[in-house]
GUNUNU-796542 format. One record per residue (C-alpha): residue in three letters; chain; x, z negated, y negated. Coordinates in steps of 0.25 Angstrom, whole numbers, plus 5000, padded with zeros to 4 digits. Example, Ala and Ser with C-alpha at 12.3 -4.5 7.8 and 13.67 -1.06 7.14 Angstrom:
2
(atom ala, A, (5049, 4969, 5018)),
(atom ser, A, (5055, 4971, 5004)),
This chain:
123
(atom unk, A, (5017, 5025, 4914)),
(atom unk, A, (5033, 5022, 4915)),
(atom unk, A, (5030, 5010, 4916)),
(atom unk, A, (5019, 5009, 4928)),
(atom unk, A, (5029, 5017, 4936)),
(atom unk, A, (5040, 5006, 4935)),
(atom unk, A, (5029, 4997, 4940)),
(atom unk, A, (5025, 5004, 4950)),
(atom unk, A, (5040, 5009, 4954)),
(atom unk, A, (5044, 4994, 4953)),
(atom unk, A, (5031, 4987, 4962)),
(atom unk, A, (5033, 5002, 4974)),
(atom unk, A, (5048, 4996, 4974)),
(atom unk, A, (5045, 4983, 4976)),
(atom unk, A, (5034, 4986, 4986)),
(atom unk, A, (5043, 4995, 4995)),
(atom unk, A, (5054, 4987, 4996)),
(atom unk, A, (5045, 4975, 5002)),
(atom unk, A, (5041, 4984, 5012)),
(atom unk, A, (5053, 4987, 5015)),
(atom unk, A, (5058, 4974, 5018)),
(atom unk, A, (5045, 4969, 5024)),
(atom unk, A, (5048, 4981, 5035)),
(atom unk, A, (5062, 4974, 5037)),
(atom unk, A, (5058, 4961, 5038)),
(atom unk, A, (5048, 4964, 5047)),
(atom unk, A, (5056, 4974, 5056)),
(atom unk, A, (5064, 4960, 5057)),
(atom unk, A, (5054, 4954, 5066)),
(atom unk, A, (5044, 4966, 5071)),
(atom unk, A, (5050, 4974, 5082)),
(atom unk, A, (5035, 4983, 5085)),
(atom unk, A, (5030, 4996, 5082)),
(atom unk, A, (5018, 4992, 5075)),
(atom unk, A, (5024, 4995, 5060)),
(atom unk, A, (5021, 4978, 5054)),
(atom unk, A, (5030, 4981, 5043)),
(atom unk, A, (5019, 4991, 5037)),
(atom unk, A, (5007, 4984, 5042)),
(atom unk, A, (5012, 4973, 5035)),
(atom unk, A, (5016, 4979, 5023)),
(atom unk, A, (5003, 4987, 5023)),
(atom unk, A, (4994, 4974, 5024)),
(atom unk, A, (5003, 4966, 5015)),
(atom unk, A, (5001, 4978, 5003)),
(atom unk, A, (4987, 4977, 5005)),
(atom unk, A, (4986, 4963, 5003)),
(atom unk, A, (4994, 4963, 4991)),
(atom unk, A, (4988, 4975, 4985)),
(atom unk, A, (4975, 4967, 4986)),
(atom unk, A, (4981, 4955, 4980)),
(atom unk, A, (4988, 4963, 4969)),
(atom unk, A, (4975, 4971, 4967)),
(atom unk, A, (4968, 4958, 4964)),
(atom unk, A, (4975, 4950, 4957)),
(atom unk, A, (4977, 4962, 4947)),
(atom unk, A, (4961, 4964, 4946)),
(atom unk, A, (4958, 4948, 4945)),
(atom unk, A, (4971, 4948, 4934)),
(atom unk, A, (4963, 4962, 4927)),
(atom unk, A, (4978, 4969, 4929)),
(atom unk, A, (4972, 4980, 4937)),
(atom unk, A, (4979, 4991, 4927)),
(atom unk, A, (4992, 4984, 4925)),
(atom unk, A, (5007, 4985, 4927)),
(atom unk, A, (5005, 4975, 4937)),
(atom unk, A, (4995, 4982, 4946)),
(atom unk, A, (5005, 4993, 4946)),
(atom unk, A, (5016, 4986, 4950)),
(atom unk, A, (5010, 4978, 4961)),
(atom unk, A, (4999, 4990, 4966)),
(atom unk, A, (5006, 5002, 4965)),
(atom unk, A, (5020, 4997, 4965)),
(atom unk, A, (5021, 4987, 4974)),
(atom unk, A, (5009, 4990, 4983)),
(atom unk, A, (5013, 5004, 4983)),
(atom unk, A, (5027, 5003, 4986)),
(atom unk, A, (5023, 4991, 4998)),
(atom unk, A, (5011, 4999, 5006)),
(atom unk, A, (5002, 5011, 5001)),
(atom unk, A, (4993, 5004, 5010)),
(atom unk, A, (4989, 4994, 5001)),
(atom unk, A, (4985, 5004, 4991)),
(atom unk, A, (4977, 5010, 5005)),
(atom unk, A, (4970, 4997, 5006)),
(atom unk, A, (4966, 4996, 4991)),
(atom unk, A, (4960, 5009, 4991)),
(atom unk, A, (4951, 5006, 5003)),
(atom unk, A, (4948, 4992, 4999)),
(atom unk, A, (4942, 4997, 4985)),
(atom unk, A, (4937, 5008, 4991)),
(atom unk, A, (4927, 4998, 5000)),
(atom unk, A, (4926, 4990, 4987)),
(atom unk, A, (4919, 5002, 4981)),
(atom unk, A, (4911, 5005, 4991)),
(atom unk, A, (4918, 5017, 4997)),
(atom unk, A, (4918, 5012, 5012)),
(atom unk, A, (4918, 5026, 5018)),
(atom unk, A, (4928, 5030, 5008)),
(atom unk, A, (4937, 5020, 5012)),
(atom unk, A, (4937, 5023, 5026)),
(atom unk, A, (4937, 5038, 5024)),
(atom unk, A, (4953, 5033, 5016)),
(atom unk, A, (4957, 5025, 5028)),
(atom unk, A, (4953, 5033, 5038)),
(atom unk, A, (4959, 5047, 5032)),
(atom unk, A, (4972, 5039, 5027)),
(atom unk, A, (4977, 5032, 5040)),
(atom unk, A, (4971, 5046, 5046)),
(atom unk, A, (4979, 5057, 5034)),
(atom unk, A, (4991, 5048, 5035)),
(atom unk, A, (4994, 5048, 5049)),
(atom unk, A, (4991, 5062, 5048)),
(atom unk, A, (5003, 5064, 5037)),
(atom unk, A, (5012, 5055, 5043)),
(atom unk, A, (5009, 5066, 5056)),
(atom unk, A, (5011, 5077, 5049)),
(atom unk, A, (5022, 5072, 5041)),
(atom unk, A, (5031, 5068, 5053)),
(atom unk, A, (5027, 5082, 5058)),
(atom unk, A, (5030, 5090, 5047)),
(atom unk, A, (5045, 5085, 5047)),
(atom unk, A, (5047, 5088, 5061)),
């Protein structure tokens, strides 16, 4: 157990450090509101969650070291919405279309609801 914790604390560092230095580099050259440094942050982790994803399944590491690393660590630590994406993407895999738009739909709704009331709460 000790062991997929320091995997996983090692790939969440890793992971948000890079988004870090991706929102640097890109407040070097993006003076807007629309937030790019997220946006692309959030499309890059889903990209490579799906890449990571299947190269685990093709290489039959699906429960391993690795997958924990890359998955939860790194992935975890970059965006939360990659994880989001995978979710909703094996969800419509399986068949569970209504599901998966019942997730979106109440996540993008709860959690701007929870950022309201948080910022409202510490007023």
């Amino acid at each position: 157990m000790l062991k997929t914790i320091l995997y996983i604390a090692f790939g969440g560092a890793i992971g948000s450090v890079l988004r870090f230095l991706i929102s640097l580099f890109v407040a070097k050259f993006w003076q807007n509101n629309f937030p790019l440094a997220t946006f692309l942050t959030n499309i890059v982790g889903c990209f490579l969650i799906g890449i990571f994803i299947g190269y685990l399944a093709k290489n039959n590491l699906t429960d391993s070291n690795l997958k924990w690393f890359l998955i939860t660590g790194f992935c975890g630590g970059f965006t939360t919405f990659s994880a989001f994406g995978l979710e909703n993407i094996n969800l419509f895999q399986s068949n569970n279309s209504f599901l998966a738009f019942a997730y979106i739909a109440s996540s993008i709704i709860a959690g701007l609801f929870a950022v309201w009331l948080g910022l409202f709460l510490s007023k």
